[in-house]
TIFIDREN-720069 format. One line per field, with one value per residue (C-alpha): residue in one letter; x, y, z. Coordinates in steps of 0.1 Angstrom, whole numbers, plus 5000, padded with zeros to 4 digits. Example, Ala and Ser with C-alpha at 12.3 -4.5 7.8 and 13.67 -1.06 7.14 Angstrom:
REM TIFIDREN-720069
residuo <- c(a	s)
u <- c(5123	5137)
v <- c(4955	4989)
w <- c(5078	5071)
REM end
This chain:
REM TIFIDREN-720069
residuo <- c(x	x	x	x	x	x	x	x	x	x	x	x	x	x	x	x	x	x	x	x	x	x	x	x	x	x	x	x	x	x	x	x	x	x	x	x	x	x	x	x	x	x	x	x	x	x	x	x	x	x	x	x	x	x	x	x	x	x	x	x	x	x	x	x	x	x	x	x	x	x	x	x	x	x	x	x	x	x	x	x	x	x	x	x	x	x	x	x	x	x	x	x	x	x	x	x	x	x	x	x	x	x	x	x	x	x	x	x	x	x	x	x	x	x	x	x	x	x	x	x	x	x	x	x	x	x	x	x	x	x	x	x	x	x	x	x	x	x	x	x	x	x	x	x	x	x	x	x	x	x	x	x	x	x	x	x	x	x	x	x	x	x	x	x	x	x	x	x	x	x	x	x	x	x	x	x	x	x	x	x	x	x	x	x	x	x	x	x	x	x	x	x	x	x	x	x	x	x	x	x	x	x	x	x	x	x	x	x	x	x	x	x	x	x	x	x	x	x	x	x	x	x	x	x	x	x	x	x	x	x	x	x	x	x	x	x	x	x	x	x	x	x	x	x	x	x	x	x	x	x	x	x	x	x	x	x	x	x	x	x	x	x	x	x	x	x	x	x	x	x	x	x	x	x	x	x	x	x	x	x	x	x	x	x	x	x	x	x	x	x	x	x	x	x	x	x	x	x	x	x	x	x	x	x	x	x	x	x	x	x	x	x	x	x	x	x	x	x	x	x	x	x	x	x	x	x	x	x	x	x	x	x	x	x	x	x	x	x	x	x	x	x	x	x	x	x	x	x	x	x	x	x	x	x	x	x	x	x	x	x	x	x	x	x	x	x	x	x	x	x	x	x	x	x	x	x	x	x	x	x	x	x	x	x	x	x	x	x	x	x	x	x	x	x	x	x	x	x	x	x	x	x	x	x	x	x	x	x	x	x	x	x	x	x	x	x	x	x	x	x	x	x	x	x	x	x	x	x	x	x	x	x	x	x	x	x	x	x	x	x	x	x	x	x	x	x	x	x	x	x	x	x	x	x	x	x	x	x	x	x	x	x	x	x	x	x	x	x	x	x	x	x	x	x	x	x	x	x	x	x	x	x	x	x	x	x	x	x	x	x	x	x	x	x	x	x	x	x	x	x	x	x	x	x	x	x	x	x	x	x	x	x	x	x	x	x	x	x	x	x	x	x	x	x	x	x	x	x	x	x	x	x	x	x	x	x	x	x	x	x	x	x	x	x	x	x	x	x	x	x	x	x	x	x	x	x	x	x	x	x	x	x	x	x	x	x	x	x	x	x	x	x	x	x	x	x	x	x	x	x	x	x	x	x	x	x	x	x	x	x	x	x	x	x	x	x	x	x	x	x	x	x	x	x	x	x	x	x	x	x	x	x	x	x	x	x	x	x	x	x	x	x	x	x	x	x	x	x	x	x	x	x	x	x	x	x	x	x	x	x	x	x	x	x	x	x	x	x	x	x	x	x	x	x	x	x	x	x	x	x	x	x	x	x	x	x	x	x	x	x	x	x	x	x	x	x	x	x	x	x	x	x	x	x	x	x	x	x	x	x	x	x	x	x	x	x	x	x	x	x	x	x	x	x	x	x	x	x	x	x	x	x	x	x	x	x	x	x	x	x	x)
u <- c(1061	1046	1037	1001	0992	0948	0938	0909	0898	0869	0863	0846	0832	0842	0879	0875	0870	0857	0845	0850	0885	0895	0881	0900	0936	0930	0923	0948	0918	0889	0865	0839	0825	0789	0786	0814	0813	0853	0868	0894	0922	0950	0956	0994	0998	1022	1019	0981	0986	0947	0909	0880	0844	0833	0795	0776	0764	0727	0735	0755	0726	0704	0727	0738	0766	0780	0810	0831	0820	0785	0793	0807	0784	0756	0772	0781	0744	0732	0746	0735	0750	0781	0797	0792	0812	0808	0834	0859	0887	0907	0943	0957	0992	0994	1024	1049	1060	1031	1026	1011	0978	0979	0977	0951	0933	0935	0924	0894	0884	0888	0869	0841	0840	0837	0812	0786	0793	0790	0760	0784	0799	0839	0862	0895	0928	0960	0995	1029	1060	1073	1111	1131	1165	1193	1204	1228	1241	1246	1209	1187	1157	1133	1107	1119	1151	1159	1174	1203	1200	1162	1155	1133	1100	1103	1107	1081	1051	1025	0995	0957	0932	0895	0871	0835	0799	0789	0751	0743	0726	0691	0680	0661	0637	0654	0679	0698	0722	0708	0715	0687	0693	0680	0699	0738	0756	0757	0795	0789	0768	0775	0790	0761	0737	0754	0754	0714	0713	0732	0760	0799	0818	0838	0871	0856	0842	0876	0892	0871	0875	0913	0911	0891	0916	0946	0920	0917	0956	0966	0939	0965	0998	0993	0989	1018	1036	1047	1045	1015	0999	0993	0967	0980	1001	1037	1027	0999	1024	1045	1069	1096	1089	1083	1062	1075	1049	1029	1055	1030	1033	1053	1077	1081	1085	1114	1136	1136	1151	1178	1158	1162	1132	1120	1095	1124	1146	1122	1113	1154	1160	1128	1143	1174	1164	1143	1172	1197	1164	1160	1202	1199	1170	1186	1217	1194	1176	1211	1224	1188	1193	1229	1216	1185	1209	1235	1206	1194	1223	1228	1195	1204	1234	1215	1187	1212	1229	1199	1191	1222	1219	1200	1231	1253	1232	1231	1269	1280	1258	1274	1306	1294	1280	1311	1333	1312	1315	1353	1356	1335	1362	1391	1382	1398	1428	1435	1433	1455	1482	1479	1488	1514	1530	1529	1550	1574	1586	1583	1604	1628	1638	1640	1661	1682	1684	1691	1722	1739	1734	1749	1780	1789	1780	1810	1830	1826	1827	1861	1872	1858	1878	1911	1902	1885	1915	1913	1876	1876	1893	1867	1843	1859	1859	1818	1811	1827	1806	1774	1781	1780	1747	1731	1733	1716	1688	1689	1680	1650	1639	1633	1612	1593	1586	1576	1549	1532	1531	1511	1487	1485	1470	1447	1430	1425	1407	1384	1382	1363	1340	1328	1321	1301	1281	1277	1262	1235	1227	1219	1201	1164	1136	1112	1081	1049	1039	1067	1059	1065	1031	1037	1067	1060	1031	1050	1079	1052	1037	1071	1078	1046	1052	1086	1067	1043	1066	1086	1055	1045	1083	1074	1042	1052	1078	1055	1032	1055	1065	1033	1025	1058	1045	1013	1026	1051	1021	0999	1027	1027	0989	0988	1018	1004	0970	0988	1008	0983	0986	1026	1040	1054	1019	0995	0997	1016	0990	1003	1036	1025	1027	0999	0985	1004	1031	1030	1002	1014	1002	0967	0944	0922	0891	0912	0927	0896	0884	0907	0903	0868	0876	0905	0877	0852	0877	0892	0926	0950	0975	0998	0997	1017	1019	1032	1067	1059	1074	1050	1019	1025	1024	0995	0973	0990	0973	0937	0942	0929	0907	0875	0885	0903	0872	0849	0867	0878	0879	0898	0921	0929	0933	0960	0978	0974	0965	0965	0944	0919	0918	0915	0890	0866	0872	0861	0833	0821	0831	0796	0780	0797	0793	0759	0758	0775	0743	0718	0734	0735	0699	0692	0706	0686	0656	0668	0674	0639	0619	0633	0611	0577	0588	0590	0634	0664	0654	0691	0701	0667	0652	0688	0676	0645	0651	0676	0643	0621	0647	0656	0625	0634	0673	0666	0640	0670	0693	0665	0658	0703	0702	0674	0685	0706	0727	0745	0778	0772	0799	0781	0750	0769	0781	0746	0732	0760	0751	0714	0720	0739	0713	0685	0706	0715	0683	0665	0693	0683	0648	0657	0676	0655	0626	0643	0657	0621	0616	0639	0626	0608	0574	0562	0585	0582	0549	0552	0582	0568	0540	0563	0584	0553	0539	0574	0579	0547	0554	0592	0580	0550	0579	0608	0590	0602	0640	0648	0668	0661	0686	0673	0636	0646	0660	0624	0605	0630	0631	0592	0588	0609	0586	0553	0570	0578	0541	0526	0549	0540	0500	0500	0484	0501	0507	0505	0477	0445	0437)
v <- c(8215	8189	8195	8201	8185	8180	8185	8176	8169	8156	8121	8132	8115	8145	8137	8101	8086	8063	8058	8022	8020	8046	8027	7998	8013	8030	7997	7976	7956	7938	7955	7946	7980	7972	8006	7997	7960	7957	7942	7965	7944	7962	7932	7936	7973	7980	8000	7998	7994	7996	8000	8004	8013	8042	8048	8078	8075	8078	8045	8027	8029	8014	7985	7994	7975	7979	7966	7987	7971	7979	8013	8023	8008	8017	8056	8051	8043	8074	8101	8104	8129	8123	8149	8140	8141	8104	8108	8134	8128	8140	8133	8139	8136	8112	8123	8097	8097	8083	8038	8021	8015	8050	8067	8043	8051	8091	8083	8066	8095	8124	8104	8095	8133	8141	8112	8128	8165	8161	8129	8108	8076	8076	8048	8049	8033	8043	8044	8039	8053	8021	8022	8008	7985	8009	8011	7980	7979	7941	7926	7932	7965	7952	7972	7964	7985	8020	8031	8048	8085	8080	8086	8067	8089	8104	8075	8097	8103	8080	8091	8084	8087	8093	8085	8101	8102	8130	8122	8115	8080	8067	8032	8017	7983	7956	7979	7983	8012	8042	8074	8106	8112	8147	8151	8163	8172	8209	8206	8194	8230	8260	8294	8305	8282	8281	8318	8315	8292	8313	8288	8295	8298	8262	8279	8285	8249	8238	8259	8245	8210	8222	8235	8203	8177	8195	8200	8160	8155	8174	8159	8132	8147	8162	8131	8114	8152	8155	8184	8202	8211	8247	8251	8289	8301	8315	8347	8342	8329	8357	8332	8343	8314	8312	8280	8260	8252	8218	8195	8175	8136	8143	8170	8144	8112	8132	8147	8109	8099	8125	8149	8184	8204	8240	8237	8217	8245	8267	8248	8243	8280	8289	8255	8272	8310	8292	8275	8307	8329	8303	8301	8339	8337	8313	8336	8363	8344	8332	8370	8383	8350	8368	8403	8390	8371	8402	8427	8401	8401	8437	8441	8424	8440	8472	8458	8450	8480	8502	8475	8488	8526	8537	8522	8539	8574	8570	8562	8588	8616	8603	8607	8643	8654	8642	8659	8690	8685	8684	8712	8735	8721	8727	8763	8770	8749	8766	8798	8778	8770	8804	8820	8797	8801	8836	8830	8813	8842	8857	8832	8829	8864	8861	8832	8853	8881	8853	8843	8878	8887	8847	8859	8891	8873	8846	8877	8896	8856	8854	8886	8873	8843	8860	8868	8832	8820	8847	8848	8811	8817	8837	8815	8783	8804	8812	8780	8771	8799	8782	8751	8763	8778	8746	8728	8754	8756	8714	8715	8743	8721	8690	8708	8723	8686	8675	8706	8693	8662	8671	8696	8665	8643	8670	8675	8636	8635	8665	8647	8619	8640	8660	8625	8612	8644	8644	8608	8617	8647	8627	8598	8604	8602	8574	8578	8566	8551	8537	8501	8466	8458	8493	8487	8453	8465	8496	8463	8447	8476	8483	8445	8445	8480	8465	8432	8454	8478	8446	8430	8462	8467	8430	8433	8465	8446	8421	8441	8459	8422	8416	8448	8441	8409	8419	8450	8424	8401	8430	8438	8399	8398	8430	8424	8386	8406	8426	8406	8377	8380	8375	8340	8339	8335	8323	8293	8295	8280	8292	8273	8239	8241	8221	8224	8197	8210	8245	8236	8267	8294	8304	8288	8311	8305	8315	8345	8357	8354	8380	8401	8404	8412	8438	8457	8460	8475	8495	8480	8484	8468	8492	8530	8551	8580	8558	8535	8500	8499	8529	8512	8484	8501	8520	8486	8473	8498	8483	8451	8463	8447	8446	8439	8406	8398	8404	8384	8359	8333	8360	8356	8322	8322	8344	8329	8291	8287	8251	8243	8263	8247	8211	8224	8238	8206	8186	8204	8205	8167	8163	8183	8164	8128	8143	8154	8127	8105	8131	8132	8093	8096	8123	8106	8074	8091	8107	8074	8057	8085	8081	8056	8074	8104	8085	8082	8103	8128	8142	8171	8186	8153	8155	8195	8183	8150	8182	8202	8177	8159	8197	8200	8166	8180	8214	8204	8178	8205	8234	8205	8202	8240	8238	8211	8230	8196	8200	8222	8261	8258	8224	8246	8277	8256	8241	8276	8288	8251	8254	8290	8273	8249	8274	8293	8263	8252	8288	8282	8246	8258	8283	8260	8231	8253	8269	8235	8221	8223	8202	8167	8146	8155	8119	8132	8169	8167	8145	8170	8203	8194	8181	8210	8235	8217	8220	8252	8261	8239	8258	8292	8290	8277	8297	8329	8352	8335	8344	8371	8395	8374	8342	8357	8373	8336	8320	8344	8341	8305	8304	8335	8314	8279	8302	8319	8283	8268	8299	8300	8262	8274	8298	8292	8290	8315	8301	8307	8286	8265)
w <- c(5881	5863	5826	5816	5785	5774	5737	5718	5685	5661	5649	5613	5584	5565	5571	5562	5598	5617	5657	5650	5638	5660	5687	5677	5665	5702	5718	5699	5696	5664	5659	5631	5616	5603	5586	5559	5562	5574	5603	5618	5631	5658	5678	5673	5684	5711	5738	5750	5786	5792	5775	5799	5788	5816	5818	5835	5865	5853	5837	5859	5886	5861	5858	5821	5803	5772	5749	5727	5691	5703	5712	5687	5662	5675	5677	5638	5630	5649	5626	5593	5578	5557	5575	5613	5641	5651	5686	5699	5711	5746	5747	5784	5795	5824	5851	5847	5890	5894	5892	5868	5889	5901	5862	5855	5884	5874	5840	5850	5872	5850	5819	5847	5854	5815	5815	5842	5828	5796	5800	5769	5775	5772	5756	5780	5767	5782	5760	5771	5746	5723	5733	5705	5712	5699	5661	5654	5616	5616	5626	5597	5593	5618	5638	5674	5659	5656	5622	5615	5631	5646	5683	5705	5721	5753	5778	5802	5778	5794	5779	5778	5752	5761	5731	5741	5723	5704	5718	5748	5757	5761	5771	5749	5754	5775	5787	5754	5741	5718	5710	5697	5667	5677	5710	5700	5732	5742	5737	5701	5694	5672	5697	5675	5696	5725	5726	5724	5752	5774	5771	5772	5739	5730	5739	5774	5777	5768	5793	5819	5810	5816	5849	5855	5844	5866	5896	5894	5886	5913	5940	5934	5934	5963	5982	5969	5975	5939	5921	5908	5877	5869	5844	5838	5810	5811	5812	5839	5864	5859	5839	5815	5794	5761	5748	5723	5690	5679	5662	5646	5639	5608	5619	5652	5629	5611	5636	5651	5620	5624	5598	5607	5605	5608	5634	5656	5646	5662	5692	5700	5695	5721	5747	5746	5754	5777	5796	5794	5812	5832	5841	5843	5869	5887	5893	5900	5930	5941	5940	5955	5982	5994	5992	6015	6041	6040	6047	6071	6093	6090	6101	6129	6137	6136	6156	6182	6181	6187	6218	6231	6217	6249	6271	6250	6247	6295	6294	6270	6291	6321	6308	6298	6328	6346	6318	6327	6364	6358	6336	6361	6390	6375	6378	6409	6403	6371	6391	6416	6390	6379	6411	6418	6384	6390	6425	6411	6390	6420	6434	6409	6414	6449	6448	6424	6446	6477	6456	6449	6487	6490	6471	6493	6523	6510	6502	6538	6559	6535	6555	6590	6587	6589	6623	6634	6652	6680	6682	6684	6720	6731	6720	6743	6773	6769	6761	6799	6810	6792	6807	6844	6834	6819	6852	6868	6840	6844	6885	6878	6850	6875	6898	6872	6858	6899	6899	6863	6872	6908	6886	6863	6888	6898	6867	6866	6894	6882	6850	6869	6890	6852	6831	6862	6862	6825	6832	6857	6838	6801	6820	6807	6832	6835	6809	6823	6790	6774	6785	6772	6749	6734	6721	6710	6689	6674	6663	6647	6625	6620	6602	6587	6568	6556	6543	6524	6511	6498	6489	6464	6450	6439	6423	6406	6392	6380	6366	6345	6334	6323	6308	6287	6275	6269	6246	6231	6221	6205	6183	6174	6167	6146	6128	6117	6107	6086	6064	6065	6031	6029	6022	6054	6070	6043	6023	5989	5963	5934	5943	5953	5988	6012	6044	6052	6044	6064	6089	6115	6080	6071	6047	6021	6046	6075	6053	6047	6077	6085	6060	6071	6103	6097	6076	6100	6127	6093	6098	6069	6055	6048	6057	6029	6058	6081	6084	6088	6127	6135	6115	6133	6168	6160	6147	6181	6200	6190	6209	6241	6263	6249	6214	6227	6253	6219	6198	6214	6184	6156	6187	6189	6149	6149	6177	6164	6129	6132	6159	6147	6117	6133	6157	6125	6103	6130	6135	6100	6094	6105	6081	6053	6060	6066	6029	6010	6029	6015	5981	5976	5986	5959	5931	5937	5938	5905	5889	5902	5886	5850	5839	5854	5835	5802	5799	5804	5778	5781	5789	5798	5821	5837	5846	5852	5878	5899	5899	5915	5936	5952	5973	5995	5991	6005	6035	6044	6046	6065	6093	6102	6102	6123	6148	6176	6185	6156	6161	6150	6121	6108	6107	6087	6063	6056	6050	6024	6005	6006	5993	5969	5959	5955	5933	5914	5907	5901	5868	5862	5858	5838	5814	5816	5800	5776	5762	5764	5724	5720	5732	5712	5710	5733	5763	5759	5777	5806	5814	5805	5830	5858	5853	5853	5887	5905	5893	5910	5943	5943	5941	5964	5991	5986	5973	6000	6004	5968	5955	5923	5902	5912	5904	5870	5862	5869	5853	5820	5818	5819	5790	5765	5777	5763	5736	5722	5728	5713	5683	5684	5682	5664	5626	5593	5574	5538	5512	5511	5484)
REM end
């Protein structure tokens, strides 16, 4: 961030000073002072990259030129109190990334802003820091050295200082400088009498002269994409920063030298708490970036996990069903097994039983044998007797295999004679109208019930495809609505960053936008009852239909930021070149009408010249709003600045009145009555367009007008002779 740096100060007679010399040590110029008869001589000061003279605009139309010596001069012989403030000073920082032509440029801006706010004229010279050649102990003392244990400046302090008049200007005959001796600028007041005038306290007006210099610094940073300015302080910005304190030009002239000092103790002790808060921040927002990126991915791994958690939940009551269908099959096998198990004991002592009767039955073949060899003889002689009867068996066995063979063939035969009848009597009979076209048509019904059943399956499909993405993209919208406040959709001001650099994020007119819109449909952005996923679902179910046919435009600026931010710029581009032609026109007007009213009359003929240049102003701006070529958003815009306008000058009335006393007695006529007759004209026209507030502001201005001329009427009170 680039460091913010404006203070100001008094040029006073009471302090021993003087505008001229100031001027000149300023300048690094001569300069003559006629008040004290000396000739102040900074020709040789180093560093003065710059001195320009900037004029008001009031002036410069008038073709006004002035050069310093007279300035000043003439600004000395103005005051004549011993005490005066002859000048103030405003000492800005200049940012030292940008060129030389580029500070210059800024400097001359901001002073022309101070000149047209505050109606003074401002002396500009711009500084550079004097870098010395380093200490060396063998050239003798000389001023382009440092000494022994001095420091040179800060290589980066570019700085400009903006001398301005205490009173504001009037041209006198043949287009010469003066100032009213009468006229101090409202700056310049008491906070006693700017609390009379209904004007901010000094500390205010310095404020806003603040906000104004890093409004105009950072026009230009940003176009260069360098940092910005933040007028806050530490504690505004939410900064644990603690700001060092004003070294002053003695305290900084000695810790050059290498003299310690305590207010550089102080401000080295605060830089270094500084730095460790800032070290210690740094490692939180490392720590904090890790934590982020570790919940990110496990986030992710959740997310991913519950994409496949209804999977998961099918297959594991798959498994359970078919876990259940085992369990209730296994029934009957367990019963099986049971059984079974219960045979085999069966078994087992059957077998048993088997092998004890196996054992006698070895014991009584053990006595058989003893008698084999003699049975073995008989068994040879019926084994002869067997074989004789085999070959008979063998012969009746062949003419039993000749009669099978004949029934065979038989039932063959009646085989044949069956299938043929079973033929004749399946064969349908003939149906009179089962013909050719019939069946043809019934094909074709037939294929074109297929097509359409196919034909559905697919538009089913891609209706539920749609209907996905459509749910899908109300989610999107409504969750953009909702945090169109978050960083990751609106543009982060506070920390620097541009349109140009996020162009796809909302800007505050697009944000707002919003914000209107989300409280007419009473959309929140957050729900304490609810989680965010179910909030979100529930704002999701708003987008219907009719809300997106409705409103179509809130639409488009959620979906595409930046095209609809192109689209309205280029719309309203009319409207503004439209304006800057309408204000050039104003301020000429302004300037012809100076002379007619008898001069500038300061502060009160610059209210007054707003007052009567406002009627052309505002029937400029009623005949765009009128014209229906224009585009509608050239037209909107037109109406919130003529709103502004009216408002502006019910206060400009108001002040110009007030302030009326306060001219000189040869002007405060001519613009009393021009004032009166406008006022008149202005409230016959835009009686029924004003507000109470805008009234209230008339009618006060105009009380303290005849409270002045009737105090000014009234008769003395003092005795008679």
């Amino acid at each position: 961030m680039t460091m913010v740096h404006i203070a100001t100060k008094a040029i006073s007679r009471k302090a021993g000073q003087s505008a001229v010399a100031s001027a000149a040590y300023r300048a690094g110029d001569v300069l003559d002072d006629a008040k004290y008869g000396k000739t102040h001589d900074y020709s040789k000061k180093s560093g003065v990259m710059s001195s320009d003279i900037v004029l008001p605009f009031s002036l410069k139309a008038l073709g006004v030129s002035v050069d310093r010596e007279t300035l000043w001069n003439t600004a000395e012989a103005a005051e004549t109190r011993s005490d005066s403030r002859v000048a103030r000073e405003w000492l800005i920082n200049l940012p030292h990334e940008l060129s030389e032509e580029e500070r210059h440029s800024l400097a001359i801006n901001f002073a022309q802003k101070l000149c047209d706010d505050m109606d003074v004229i401002a002396d500009v010279c711009i500084h550079r820091p004097v870098m010395k050649l380093p200490f060396d102990p063998n050239v003798p003392p000389s001023s382009k050295y440092l000494r022994e244990g001095e420091e040179n400046p800060d290589p980066r302090n570019f700085h400009a200082h903006i001398l301005v008049t205490t009173r504001a200007p009037t041209i006198g005959p043949n287009k010469t400088l003066a100032f009213d001796p009468k006229l101090k600028t409202p700056f310049e007041w008491s906070n006693k009498k700017r609390k009379a005038h209904d004007l901010p306290s000094s500390m205010q007006e310095i404020k806003r002269v603040r906000e104004m210099w890093v409004d105009t610094a950072n026009k230009v940073l940003a176009e260069y994409h360098l940092p910005l300015m933040d007028a806050r302080s530490y504690k505004d910005q939410g900064l644990d920063q603690q700001p060092t304190i004003k070294m002053g030009v003695e305290a900084t002239a000695m810790e050059r030298r290498g003299i310690t000092t305590e207010k550089g103790n102080t401000n080295r002790a605060i830089k270094a708490r500084n730095n460790l808060v800032a070290d210690n921040h740094i490692k939180q927002e490392a720590d904090n970036e890790r934590r982020i990126s570790a919940l990110r991915k496990g986030l992710a791994w959740a997310t991913e996990k519950n994409a496949r958690l209804p999977g998961s939940i099918g297959g594991t009551k798959q498994r359970a069903d078919f876990a259940k269908h085992l369990s209730g099959s296994s029934e009957p096998h367990i019963t099986y097994c049971t059984e079974q198990n219960n045979r085999t004991a069966i078994r087992v002592d059957d077998t048993k039983r088997c092998v004890e009767e196996a054992k006698s039955g070895i014991a009584w073949a053990a006595k058989r044998c003893e008698n084999l060899p003699k049975r073995c003889d008989d068994t040879k002689q019926r084994i002869n007797g067997t074989a004789q009867a085999n070959n008979k068996l063998t012969q009746r066995i062949d003419d039993t295999k000749q009669a099978i063979e004949g029934i065979t063939e038989a039932i063959g035969k009646s085989n044949i004679e069956i299938n043929k009848a079973t033929e004749r009597s399946a064969r349908p009979a003939p149906n009179p109208f089962d013909d050719a076209a019939r069946r043809a048509r019934a094909a074709r019904l037939d294929r074109q019930q297929r097509q359409v059943d196919r034909d559905t399956r697919a538009n089913r499909h891609k209706d539920e495809r749609i209907f996905e993405y459509a749910e899908r993209m109300k989610l999107h919208l409504a969750m953009r609505l909702i945090q169109r406040h978050h960083n990751s959709m609106a543009i982060s001001w506070a920390q620097g960053e541009t349109i140009e650099d996020a162009p796809d994020k909302f800007d505050k007119r697009q944000v707002a936008i919003l914000s209107e819109f989300a409280k007419r449909l009473g959309i929140e952005d957050k729900d304490k009852a609810l989680g965010f996923r179910d909030h979100l679902q529930q704002v999701g179910k708003r987008f219907d239909y009719t809300l997106v046919e409705n409103n179509k435009s809130i639409i488009k600026l959620l979906r595409d930021p930046k095209a609809e931010r192109e689209r309205y710029l280029a719309l309203i581009k009319h409207f503004e070149d439209f304006r800057d032609d309408i204000d050039q026109k104003r301020a000429t007007f302004k300037t012809s009408i100076i002379n007619k009213l008898g001069g500038s009359a300061g502060d009160v003929g610059r209210l007054t010249r707003d007052v009567v240049s406002s009627f052309n102003y505002t029937e400029w701006l009623t005949d765009y709003i009128d014209n229906d070529n224009h585009p509608a958003e050239a037209r909107k815009c037109a109406k919130e600045h003529l709103a502004d306008t009216l408002d502006k000058t019910c206060q400009q009335f108001k002040f110009a009145f007030r302030d009326m006393s306060s001219l000189p007695t040869t002007q405060r006529k001519a613009y009393s009555e021009t004032l009166k007759a406008a006022l008149e004209t202005f409230t016959e026209q835009y009686d029924g367009k004003l507000s109470e507030s805008q009234h209230r502001a008339l009618q006060d201005g105009l009380e303290s007008y005849q409270h002045q001329v009737s105090r000014t009427n009234a008769p003395s009170r003092g005795f008679s002779p």
